[in-house]
VMD Tcl script that draws the C-alpha trace (Angstrom):
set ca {
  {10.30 4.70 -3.24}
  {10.22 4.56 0.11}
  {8.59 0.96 1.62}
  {9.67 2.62 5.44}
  {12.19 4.51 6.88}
  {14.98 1.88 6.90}
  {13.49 -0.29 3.29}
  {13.75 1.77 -0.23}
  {12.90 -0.10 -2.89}
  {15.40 0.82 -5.86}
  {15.53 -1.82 -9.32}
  {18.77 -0.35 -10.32}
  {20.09 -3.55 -9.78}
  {17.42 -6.18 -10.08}
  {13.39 -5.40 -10.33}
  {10.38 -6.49 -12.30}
  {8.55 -5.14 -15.55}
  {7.08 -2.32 -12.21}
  {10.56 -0.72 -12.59}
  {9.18 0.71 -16.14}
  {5.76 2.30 -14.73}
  {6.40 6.10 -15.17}
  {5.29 8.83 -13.63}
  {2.03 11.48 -15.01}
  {-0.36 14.05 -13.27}
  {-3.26 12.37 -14.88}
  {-2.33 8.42 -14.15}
  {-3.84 5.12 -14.87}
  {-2.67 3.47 -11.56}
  {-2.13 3.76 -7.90}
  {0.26 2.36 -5.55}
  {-1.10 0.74 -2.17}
  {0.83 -0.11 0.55}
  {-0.11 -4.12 2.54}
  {1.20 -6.09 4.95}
  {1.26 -9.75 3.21}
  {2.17 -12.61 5.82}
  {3.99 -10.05 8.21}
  {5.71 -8.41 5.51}
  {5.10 -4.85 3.92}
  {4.59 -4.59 0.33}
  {3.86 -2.51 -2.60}
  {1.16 -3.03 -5.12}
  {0.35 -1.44 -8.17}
  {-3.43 -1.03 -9.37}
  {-5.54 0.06 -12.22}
  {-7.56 3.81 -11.33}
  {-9.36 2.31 -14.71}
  {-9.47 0.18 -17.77}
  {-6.00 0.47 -19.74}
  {-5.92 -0.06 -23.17}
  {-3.59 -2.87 -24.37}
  {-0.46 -1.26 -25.48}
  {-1.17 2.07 -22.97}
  {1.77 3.23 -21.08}
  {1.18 2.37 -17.47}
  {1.56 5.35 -14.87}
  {1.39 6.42 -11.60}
  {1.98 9.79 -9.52}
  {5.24 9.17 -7.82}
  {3.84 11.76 -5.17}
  {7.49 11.09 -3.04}
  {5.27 9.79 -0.28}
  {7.23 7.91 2.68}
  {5.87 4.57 3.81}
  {5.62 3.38 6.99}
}
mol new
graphics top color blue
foreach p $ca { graphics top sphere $p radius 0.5 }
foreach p [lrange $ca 0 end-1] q [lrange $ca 1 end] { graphics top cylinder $p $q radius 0.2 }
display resetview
């Protein structure tokens, strides 16, 4: 994913439990893009309730930031 044109964010090497949010046409959650203290960052919230034990998902959309 693309944070902007020079910062991809990539948890091949290191990440958080994010790294395991898949992708579906029909998803539970959205990405938003904010600037937090001068920096940009991704966060990822609920479209609506989610069951405990649902898979959590997101369209991936390839959508550059930035």
């Amino acid at each position: 994913m693309s944070l902007k044109s020079d910062c991809i964010i990539d948890a091949t090497v290191k990440g958080n439990f994010s790294r395991f949010i898949n992708h579906s046409c029909e998803p539970n959650a959205e990405t938003q893009k904010w600037t937090v203290q001068g920096e940009l960052r991704i966060g990822f919230f609920s479209k609506r309730s989610i069951s405990a034990g649902e898979e959590i998902t997101f369209d991936y959309q390839l959508q550059r930031y930035g």
